[in-house]
C-alpha positions as CSV (number, residue, x, y, z in Angstrom):
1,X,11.6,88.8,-10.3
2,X,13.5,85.8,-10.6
3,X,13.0,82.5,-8.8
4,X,16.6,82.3,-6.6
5,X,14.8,86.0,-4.9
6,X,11.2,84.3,-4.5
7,X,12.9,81.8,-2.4
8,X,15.3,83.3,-0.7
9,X,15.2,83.9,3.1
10,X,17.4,85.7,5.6
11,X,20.2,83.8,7.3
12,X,19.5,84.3,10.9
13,X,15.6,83.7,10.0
14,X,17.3,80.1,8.7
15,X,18.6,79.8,12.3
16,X,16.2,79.7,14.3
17,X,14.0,77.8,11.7
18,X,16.3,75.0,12.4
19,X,16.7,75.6,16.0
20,X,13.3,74.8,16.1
21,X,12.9,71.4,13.9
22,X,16.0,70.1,16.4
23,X,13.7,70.9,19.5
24,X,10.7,69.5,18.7
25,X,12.3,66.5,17.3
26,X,14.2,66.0,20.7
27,X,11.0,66.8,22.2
28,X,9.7,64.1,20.4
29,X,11.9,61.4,20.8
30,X,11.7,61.3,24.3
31,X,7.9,61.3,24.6
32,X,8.8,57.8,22.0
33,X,11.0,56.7,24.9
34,X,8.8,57.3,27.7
35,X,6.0,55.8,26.1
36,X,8.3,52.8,25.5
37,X,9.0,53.0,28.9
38,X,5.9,52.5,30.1
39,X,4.4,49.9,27.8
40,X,7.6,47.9,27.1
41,X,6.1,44.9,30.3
42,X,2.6,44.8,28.3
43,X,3.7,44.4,24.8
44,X,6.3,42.2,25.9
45,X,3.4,40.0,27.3
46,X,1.6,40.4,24.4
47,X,4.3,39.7,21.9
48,X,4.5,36.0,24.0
49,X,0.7,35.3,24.0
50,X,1.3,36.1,19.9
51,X,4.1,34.1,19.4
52,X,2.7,31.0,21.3
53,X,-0.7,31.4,19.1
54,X,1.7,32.1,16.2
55,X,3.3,28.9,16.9
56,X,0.3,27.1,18.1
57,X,-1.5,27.4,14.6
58,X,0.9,26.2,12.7
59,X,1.5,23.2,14.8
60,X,-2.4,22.9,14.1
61,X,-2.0,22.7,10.6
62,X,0.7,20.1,10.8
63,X,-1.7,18.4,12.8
64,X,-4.4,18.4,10.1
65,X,-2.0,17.1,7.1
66,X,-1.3,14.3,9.8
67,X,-4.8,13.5,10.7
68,X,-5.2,13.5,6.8
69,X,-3.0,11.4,6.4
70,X,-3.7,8.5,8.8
71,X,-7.4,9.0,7.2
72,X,-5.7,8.2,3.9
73,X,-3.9,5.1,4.8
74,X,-7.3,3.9,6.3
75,X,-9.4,4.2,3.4
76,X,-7.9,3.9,0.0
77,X,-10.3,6.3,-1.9
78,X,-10.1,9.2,0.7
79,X,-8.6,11.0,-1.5
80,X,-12.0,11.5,-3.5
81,X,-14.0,13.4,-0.3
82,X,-13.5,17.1,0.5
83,X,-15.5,20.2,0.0
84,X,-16.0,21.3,-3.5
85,X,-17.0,24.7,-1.7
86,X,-13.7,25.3,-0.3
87,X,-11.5,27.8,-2.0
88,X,-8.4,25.6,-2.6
89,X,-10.4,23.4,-3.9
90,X,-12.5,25.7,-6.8
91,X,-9.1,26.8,-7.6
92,X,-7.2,24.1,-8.3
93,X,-10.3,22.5,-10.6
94,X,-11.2,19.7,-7.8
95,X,-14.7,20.9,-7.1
96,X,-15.7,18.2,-9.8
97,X,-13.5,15.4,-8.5
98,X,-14.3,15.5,-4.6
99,X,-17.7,15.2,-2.5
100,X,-18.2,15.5,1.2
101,X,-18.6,12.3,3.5
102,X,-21.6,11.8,5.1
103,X,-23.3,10.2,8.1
104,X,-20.8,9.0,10.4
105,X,-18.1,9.2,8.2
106,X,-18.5,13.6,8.5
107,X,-15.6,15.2,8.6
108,X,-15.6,18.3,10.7
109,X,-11.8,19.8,8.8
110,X,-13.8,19.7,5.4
111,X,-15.8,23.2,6.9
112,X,-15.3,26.4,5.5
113,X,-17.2,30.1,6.7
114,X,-17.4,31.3,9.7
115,X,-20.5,28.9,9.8
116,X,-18.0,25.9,9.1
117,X,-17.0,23.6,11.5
118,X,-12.9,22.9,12.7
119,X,-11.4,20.0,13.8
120,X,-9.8,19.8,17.2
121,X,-6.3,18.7,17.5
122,X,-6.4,15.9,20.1
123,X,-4.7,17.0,23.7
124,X,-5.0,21.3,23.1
125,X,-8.3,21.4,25.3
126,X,-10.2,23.0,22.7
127,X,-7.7,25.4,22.2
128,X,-6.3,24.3,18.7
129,X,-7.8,23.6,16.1
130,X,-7.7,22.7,12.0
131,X,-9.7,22.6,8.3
132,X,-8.0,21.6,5.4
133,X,-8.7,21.6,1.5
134,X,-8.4,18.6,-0.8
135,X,-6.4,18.9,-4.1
136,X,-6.7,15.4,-6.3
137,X,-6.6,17.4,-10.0
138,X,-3.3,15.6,-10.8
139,X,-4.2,12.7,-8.8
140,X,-4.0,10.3,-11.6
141,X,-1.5,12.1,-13.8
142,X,1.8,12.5,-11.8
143,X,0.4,11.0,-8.7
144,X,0.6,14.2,-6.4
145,X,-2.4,14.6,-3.5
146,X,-2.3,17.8,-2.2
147,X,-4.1,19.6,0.6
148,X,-4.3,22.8,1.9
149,X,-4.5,23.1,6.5
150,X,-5.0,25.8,8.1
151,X,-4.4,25.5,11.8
152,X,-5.9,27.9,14.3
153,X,-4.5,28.9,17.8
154,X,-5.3,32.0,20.1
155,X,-6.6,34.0,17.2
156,X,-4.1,33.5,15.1
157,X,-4.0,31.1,11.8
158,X,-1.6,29.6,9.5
159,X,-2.0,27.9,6.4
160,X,0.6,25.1,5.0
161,X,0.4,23.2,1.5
162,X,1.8,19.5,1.7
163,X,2.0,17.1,-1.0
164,X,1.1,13.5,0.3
165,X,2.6,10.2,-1.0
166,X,2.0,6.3,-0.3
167,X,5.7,4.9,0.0
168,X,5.9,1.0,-0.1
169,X,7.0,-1.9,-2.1
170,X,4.8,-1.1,-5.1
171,X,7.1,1.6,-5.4
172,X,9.0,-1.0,-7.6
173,X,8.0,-3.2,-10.2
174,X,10.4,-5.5,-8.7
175,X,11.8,-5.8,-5.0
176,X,13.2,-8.7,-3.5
177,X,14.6,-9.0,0.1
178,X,17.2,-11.8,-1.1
179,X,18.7,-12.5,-4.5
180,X,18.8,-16.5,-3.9
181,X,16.3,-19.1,-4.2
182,X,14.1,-19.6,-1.2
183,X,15.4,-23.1,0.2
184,X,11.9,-23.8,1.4
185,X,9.6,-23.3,-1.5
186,X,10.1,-26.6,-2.9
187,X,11.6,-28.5,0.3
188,X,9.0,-26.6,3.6
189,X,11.3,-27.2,6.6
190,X,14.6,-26.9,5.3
191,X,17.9,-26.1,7.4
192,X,19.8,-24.0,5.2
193,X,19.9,-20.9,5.8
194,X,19.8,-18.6,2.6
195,X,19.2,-15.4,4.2
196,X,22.1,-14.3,3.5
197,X,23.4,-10.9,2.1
198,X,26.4,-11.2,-0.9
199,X,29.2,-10.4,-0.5
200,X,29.1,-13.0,2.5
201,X,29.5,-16.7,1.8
202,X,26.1,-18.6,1.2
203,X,26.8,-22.2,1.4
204,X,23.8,-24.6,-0.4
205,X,22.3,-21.8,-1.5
206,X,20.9,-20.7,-5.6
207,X,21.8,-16.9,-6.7
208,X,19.4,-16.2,-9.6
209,X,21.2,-14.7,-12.4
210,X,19.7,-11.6,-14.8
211,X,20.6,-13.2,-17.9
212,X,20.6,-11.6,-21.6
213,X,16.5,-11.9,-22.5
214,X,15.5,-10.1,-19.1
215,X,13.7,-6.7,-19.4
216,X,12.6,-4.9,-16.7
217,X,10.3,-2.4,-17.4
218,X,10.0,-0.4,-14.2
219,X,11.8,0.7,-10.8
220,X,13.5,-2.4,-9.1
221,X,15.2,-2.6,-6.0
222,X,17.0,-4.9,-3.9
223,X,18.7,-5.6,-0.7
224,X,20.6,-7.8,-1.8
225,X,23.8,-7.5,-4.9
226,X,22.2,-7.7,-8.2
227,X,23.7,-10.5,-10.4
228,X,23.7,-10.6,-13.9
229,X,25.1,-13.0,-16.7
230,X,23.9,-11.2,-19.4
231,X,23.0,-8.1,-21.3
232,X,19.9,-7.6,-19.4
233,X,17.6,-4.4,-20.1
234,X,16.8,-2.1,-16.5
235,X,14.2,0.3,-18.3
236,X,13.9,2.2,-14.8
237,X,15.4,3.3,-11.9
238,X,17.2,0.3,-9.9
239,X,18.5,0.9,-6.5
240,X,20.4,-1.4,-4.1
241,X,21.7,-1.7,-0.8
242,X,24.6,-3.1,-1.8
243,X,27.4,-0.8,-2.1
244,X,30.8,-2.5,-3.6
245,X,34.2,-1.6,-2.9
246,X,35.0,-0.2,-5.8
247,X,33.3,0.4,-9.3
248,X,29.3,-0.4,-10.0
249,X,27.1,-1.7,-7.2
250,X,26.1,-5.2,-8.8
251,X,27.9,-8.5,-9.7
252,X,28.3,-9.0,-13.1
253,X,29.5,-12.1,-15.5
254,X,29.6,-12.1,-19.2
255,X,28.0,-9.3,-20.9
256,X,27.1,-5.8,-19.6
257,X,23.7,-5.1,-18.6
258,X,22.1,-1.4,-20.0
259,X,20.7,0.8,-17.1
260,X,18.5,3.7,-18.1
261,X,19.9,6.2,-15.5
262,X,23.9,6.1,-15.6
263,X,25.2,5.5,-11.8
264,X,22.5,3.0,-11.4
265,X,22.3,0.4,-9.4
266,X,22.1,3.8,-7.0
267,X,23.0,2.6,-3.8
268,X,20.5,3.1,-0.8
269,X,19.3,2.0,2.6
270,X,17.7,-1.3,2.7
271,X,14.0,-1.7,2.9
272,X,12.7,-3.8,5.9
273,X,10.0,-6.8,4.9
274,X,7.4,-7.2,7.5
275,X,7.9,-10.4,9.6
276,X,3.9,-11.5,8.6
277,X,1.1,-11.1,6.7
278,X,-0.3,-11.1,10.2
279,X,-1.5,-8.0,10.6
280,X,-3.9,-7.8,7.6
281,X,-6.2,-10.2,10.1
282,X,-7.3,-6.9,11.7
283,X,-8.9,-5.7,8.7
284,X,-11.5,-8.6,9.4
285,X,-12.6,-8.1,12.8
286,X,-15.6,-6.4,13.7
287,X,-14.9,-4.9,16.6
288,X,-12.9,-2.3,15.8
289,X,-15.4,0.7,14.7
290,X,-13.3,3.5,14.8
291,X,-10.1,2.0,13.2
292,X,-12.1,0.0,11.2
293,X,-15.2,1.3,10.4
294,X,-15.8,-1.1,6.9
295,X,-14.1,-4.7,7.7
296,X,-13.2,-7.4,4.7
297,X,-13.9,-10.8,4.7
298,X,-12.6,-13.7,6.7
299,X,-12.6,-17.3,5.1
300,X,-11.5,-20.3,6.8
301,X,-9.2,-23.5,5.4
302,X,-8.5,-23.8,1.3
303,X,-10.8,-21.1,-0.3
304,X,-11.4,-20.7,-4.0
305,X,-12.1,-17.5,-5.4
306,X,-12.9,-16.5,-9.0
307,X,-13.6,-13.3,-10.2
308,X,-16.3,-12.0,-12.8
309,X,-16.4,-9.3,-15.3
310,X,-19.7,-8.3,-13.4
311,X,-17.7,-7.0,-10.0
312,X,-19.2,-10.3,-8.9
313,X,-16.8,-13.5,-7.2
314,X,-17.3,-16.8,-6.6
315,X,-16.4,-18.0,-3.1
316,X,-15.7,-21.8,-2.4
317,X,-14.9,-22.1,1.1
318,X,-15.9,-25.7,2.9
319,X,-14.5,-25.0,6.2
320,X,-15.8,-21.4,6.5
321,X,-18.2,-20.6,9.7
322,X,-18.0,-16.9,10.2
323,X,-16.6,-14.0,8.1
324,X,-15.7,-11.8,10.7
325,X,-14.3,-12.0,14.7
326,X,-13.4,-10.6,17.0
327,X,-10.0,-9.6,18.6
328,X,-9.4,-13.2,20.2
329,X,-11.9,-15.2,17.5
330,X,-14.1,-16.1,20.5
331,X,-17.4,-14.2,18.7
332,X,-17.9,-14.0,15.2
333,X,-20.3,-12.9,12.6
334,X,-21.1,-13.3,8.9
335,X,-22.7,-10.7,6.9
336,X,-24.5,-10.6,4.0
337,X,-21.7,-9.1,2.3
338,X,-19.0,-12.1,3.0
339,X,-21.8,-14.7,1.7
340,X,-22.0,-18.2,3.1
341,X,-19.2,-20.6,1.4
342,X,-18.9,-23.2,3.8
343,X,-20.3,-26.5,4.1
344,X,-23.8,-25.5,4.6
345,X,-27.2,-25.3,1.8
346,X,-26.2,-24.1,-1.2
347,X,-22.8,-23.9,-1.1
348,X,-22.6,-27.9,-1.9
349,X,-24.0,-29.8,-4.3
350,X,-25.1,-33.7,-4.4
351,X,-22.5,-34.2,-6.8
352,X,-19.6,-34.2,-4.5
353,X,-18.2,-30.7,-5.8
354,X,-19.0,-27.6,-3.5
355,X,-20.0,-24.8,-5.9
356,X,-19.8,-22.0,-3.3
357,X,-21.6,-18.4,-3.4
358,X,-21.3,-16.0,-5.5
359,X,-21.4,-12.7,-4.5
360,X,-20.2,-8.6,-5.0
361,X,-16.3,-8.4,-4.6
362,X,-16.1,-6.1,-1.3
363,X,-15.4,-2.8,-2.0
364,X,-11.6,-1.3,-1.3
365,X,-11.5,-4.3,1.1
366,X,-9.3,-7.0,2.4
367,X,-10.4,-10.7,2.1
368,X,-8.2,-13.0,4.7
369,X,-8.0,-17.1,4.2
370,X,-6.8,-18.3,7.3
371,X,-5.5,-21.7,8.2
372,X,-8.4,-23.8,10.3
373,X,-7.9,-22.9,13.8
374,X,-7.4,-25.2,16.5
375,X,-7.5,-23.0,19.6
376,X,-10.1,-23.9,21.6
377,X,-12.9,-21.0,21.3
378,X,-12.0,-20.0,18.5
379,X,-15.3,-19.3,16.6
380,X,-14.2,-21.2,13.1
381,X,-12.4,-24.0,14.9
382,X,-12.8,-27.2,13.8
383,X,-11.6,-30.4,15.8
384,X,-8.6,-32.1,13.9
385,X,-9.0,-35.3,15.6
386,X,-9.5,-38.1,13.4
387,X,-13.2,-38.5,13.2
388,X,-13.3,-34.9,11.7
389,X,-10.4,-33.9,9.6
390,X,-12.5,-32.2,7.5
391,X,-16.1,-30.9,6.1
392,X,-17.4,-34.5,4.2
393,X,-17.9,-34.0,0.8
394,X,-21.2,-33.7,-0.9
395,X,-23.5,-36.5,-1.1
396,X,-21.2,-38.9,0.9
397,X,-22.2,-37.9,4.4
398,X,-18.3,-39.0,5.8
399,X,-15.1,-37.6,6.7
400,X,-12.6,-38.6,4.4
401,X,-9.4,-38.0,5.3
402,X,-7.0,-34.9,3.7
403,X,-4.4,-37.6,2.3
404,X,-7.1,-39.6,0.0
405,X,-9.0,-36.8,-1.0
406,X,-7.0,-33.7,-1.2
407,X,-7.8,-30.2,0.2
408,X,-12.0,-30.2,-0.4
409,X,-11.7,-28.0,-3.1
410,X,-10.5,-30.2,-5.9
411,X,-6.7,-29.8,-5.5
412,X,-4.7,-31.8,-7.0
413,X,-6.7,-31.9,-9.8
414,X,-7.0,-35.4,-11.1
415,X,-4.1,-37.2,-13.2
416,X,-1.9,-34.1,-11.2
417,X,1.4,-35.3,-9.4
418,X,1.6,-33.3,-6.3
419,X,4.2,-30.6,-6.6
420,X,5.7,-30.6,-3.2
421,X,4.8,-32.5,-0.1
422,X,3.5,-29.6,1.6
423,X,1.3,-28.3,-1.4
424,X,-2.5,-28.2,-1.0
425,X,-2.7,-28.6,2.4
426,X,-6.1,-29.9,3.4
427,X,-6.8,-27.6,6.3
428,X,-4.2,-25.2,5.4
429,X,-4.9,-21.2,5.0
430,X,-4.6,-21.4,1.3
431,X,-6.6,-19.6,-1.5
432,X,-6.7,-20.5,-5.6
433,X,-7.5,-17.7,-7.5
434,X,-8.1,-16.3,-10.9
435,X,-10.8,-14.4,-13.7
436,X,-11.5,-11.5,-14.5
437,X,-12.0,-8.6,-11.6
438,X,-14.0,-5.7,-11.8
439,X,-12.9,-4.1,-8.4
440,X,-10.6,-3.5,-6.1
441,X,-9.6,-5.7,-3.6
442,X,-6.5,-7.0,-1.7
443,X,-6.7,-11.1,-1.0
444,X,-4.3,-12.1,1.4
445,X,-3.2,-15.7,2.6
446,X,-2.1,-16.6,5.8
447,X,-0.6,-19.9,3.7
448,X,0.4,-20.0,-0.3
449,X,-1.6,-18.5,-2.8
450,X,-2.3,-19.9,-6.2
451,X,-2.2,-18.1,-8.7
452,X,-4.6,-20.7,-11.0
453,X,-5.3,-18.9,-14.6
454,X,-4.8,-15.9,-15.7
455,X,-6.2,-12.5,-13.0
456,X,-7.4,-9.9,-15.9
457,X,-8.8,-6.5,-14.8
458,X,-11.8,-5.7,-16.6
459,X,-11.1,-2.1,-16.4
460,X,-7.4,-1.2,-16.0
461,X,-8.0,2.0,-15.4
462,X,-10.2,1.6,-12.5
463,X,-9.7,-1.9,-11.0
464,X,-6.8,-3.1,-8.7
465,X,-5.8,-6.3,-7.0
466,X,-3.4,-6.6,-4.2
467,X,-2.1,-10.2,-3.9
468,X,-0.3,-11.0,-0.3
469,X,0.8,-14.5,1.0
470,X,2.3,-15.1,3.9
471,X,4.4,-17.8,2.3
472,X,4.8,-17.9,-1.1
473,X,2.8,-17.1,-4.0
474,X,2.9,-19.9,-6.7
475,X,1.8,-19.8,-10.5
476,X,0.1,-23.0,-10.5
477,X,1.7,-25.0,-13.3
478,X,0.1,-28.7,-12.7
479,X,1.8,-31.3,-14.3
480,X,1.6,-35.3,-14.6
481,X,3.1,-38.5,-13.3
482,X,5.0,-37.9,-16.2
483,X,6.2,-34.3,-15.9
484,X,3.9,-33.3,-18.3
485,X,2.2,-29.9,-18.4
486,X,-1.8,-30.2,-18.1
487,X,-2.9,-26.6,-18.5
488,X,-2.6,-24.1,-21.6
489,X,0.4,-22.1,-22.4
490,X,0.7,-18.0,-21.4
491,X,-0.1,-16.6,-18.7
492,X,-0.9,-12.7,-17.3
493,X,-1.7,-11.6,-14.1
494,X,-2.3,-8.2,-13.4
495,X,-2.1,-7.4,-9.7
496,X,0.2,-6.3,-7.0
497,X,2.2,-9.4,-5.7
498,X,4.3,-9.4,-2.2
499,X,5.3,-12.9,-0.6
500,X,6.5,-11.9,3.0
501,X,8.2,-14.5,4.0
502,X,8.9,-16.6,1.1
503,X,9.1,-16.0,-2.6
504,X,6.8,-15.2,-6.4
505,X,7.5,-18.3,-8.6
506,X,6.0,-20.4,-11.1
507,X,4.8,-24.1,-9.9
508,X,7.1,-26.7,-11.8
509,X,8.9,-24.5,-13.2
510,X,11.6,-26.5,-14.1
511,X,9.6,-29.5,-15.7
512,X,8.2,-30.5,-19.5
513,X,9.6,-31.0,-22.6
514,X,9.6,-27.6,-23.4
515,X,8.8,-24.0,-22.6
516,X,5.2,-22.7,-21.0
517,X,5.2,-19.7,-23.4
518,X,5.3,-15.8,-21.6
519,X,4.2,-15.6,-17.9
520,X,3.0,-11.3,-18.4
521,X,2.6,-9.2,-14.9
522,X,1.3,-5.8,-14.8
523,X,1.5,-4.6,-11.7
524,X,4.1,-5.4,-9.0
525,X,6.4,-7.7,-7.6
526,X,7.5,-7.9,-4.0
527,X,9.3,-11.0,-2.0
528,X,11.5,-12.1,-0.1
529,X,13.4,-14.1,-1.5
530,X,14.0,-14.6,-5.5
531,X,12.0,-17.0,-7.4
532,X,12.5,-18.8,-10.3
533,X,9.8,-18.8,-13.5
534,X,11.6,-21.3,-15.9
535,X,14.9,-22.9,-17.1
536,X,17.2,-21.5,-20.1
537,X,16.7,-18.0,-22.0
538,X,14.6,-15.8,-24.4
539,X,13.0,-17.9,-27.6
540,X,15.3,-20.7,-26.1
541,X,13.4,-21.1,-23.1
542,X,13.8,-25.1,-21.8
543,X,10.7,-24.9,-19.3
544,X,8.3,-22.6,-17.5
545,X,7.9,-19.4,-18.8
546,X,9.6,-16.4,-20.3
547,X,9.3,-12.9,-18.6
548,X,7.0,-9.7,-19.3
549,X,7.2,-7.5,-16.3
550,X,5.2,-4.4,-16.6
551,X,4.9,-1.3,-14.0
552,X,1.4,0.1,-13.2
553,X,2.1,3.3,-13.2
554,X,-0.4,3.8,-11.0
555,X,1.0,2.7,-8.1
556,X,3.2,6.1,-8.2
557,X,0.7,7.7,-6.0
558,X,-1.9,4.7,-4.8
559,X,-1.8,1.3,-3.8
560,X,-4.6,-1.8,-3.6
561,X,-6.9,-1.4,-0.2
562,X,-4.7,-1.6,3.0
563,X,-1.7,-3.2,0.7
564,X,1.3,-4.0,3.6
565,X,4.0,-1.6,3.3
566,X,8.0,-1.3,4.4
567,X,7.9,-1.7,8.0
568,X,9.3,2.0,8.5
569,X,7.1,3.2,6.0
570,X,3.4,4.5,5.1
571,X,2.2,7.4,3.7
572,X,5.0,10.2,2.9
573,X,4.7,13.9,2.6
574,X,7.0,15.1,-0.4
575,X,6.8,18.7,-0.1
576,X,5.8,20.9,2.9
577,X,5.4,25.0,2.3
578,X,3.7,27.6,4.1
579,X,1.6,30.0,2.7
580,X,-0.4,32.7,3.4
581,X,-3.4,32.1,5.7
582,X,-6.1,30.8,4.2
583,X,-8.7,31.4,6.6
584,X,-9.2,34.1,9.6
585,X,-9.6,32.7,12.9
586,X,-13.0,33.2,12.7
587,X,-13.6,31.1,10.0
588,X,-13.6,33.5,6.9
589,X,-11.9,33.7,4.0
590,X,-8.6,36.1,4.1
């Protein structure tokens, strides 16, 4: 028997067969549609109940990168607490790198489990919440912080991965709001006006030149046209938000400059400057315990400040009362942490020098130097009548006034001729600084800062300084009656520098018989307007100093405690991605 007659079957058999199959699959079908029928006004209100969840939980999760975020950019090291229990966290070889917060700094988003708490996303009623997952394994190689948030809502959860960012003027090595001179930085209370953007006229006013020996080792930007009258070197990226006419967006006489990345100067949106330094005063008050939990330092008047390889500084401070205030000034406090500068015990001696305090450099902290207050109530006031111009000095029981005897401090130093008439003001909010920091702090001035030896970190793989004055930050370069120089050649600072309103230059720098040697910054440089470091070029250098500008590299993906940044900028998420849910809604792993 062959196959073809096993299988064969009648033809009218094969009829009905098929007669059959086309009834029941009718049959079928309209049961489907009657079914449909009936359920189509309960699925369609359960479809919207699971699309607003749907929704919901991913809104949730952008909620906890957000919350994240503003935790970030209110405590520098935030990035090292998570749960080195959560998943994301074991996977991506964190565990080791990250530990949980404790006491009242718990985080309830760090729980995992269905034992593991969730935080609530302000303004959902309890309804939406979120836990997210700290990645720092390539935290200090490319810069990238990543975390994982899963938001919940009506049962459902969704899981997005974001890569986080600080964005700011560290981003350069070099940023400047202005490519002149600042009119004011050797004449305070001048009338012309020099912010001015090329290619408009500027009347009175000093463009500083890139000339041939410049090398700039690190990202630079501008708002203003870069000049050059020289073969300068741009080792990394340089932006502006100039934009010419026609051909390359800078202004060039002489020889070419070499860019690293052909195109540059890229051309982009200008970079707004904050108006003050200002806002760096809330970092000192203590009555702010949610926003800040952990305030800095407040010191009053001309404040000396010298670091020690120990993670200890010393603190000379003669008009200093108390170290922290409140919102209006009208209560203060002063903690053990802040020390006791002023003019009080053992922060004078008989001699007539005060010697200050010395004490541990506050943690991831700001320190403030304000100018002395004379609003009345104002807890670190200090009557500028003529009977009290000023703490007496040591030993002498009087109050001599700021003219004779300079700022309290020892500023002008003797056989110094005073660099500018408003230099070294005696009650002025101004702080001298220098040594060797283990640490990280940011000192900020609501005056000048003076920059008075060389700022070493002792670890440069750990510490960081963030430098901010108000007005302008000067490398002090004292000289005598006769234009002499009186301290030693070289100089390095290693810190982030920004001068809000003014400009980063060097003291003199256009005095002496010849040059100062190299003035070496690893770090940062941001201000307002351009400053000058010295007079002629390379080994040919007149006076001040030559230029070694370095990059930190680490300011890629972190910046000094509470650093000031752009004013339409903080924190920046580079990549957002969805992925699948990483938890279920009741707290489990998927």
């Amino acid at each position: 028997m062959t196959l073809s007659r096993v299988l064969r079957v009648p033809v009218d058999e094969r009829e009905r067969g098929a007669a059959m199959v086309v009834v029941l699959g009718m049959t079928f079908l309209l049961s489907a549609l009657v079914v449909a029928g009936i359920t189509t006004s309960v699925g369609a209100a359960r479809q919207s109940q699971r699309d607003e969840g749907w929704n919901a939980a991913l809104a949730a999760a952008y909620a906890g990168v957000e919350e994240y975020e503003s935790r970030l950019a209110n405590d520098l090291g935030y990035f090292a607490y998570g749960n080195p229990a959560a998943p994301f966290t074991v996977q991506t070889g964190s565990s080791s790198r990250v530990s949980l917060p404790g006491g009242a700094s718990a985080n309830p988003a760090f729980g995992i489990g269905t034992s593991g708490t969730w935080a609530t996303v302000p303004g959902s009623d309890g309804q939406a919440a979120f836990r997210y997952e700290v990645d720092n394994s390539q935290f200090y190689i490319d810069g990238t912080l990543r975390i994982r948030s899963t938001g919940r809502a009506g049962g459902d959860t969704r899981s997005i991965v974001a890569d986080i960012k600080q964005k700011g003027f560290i981003d350069f090595l070099y940023f400047t709001d202005f490519e002149v001179m600042d009119p004011q930085a050797l004449s305070p209370g001048s009338a012309v006006n020099c912010a001015i953007r090329y290619p408009s006229p500027r009347p009175g006013c000093t463009t500083i030149n890139f000339g041939g020996a410049d090398e700039i080792n690190g990202p630079l930007h501008t708002n203003d046209a870069i000049t050059t009258n020289g073969a300068a070197k741009f080792n990394g990226k340089v932006t502006t938000a100039y934009k010419a006419a026609s051909g390359p967006n800078y202004v060039k006489s002489g020889s070419s400059p070499t860019f690293l990345l052909p195109g540059d100067p890229q051309n982009i949106g200008s970079i707004g400057m904050p108006p003050t330094n200002a806002q760096l005063m809330k970092e000192v008050r203590h009555d702010l315990p949610l926003e800040v939990p952990n305030p800095g330092c407040l010191y009053t008047g001309p404040t000396s400040i010298t670091f020690h390889s120990d993670g200890t500084m010393t603190v000379i401070s003669p008009w200093t009362k108390e170290t922290q205030v409140n919102a209006t000034a009208s209560h203060g406090t002063h903690p053990v942490k802040c020390g006791v500068p002023g003019d009080t015990g053992l922060a004078k001696r008989a001699s007539g020098k005060y010697v200050g305090q010395r004490i541990p450099v506050p943690s991831n902290l700001v320190v403030y130097v304000q100018t002395v207050p004379n609003a009345s109530g104002n807890v670190n006031r200090t009557d500028s009548s003529p009977s009290s111009k000023r703490p007496p000095f040591p030993g002498t029981g009087s109050t001599n006034d700021c003219v004779t005897n300079g700022n309290s401090i020892g500023y002008p130093r003797s056989s110094e001729k005073v660099p500018f008439t408003a230099a070294y003001g005696c009650r002025s909010g101004d702080v001298f600084i220098s040594g060797r920091l283990s640490g990280n702090a940011t000192v900020a001035a609501e005056n000048y800062i003076y920059v008075t030896d060389d700022i070493v970190y002792d670890d440069p793989a750990e510490d960081m300084l963030g430098l901010i004055g108000n007005n302008a930050v000067w490398v002090w370069n004292p000289v005598n009656s006769s234009n002499q120089p009186l301290n030693a050649k070289n100089r390095r600072i290693d810190a982030a520098i920004l001068s809000v309103a003014h400009t980063f230059m060097v003291q003199n720098y256009d005095k002496g018989s010849s040059n100062r040697g190299t003035l070496t910054v690893n770090g940062a440089i941001a201000q307002k307007f351009r400053g000058p470091v010295g007079t002629g070029t390379g080994a040919s250098m007149s006076t001040g100093y030559g230029k070694d500008y370095n990059y930190d590299e680490r300011f890629r993906y972190t910046a000094p405690p509470k650093f000031l940044s752009p004013v339409t900028t903080t924190y920046g998420v580079n990549v957002w991605v969805e992925v699948e849910p990483a938890f279920d809604a009741d707290g489990s792993a998927s």
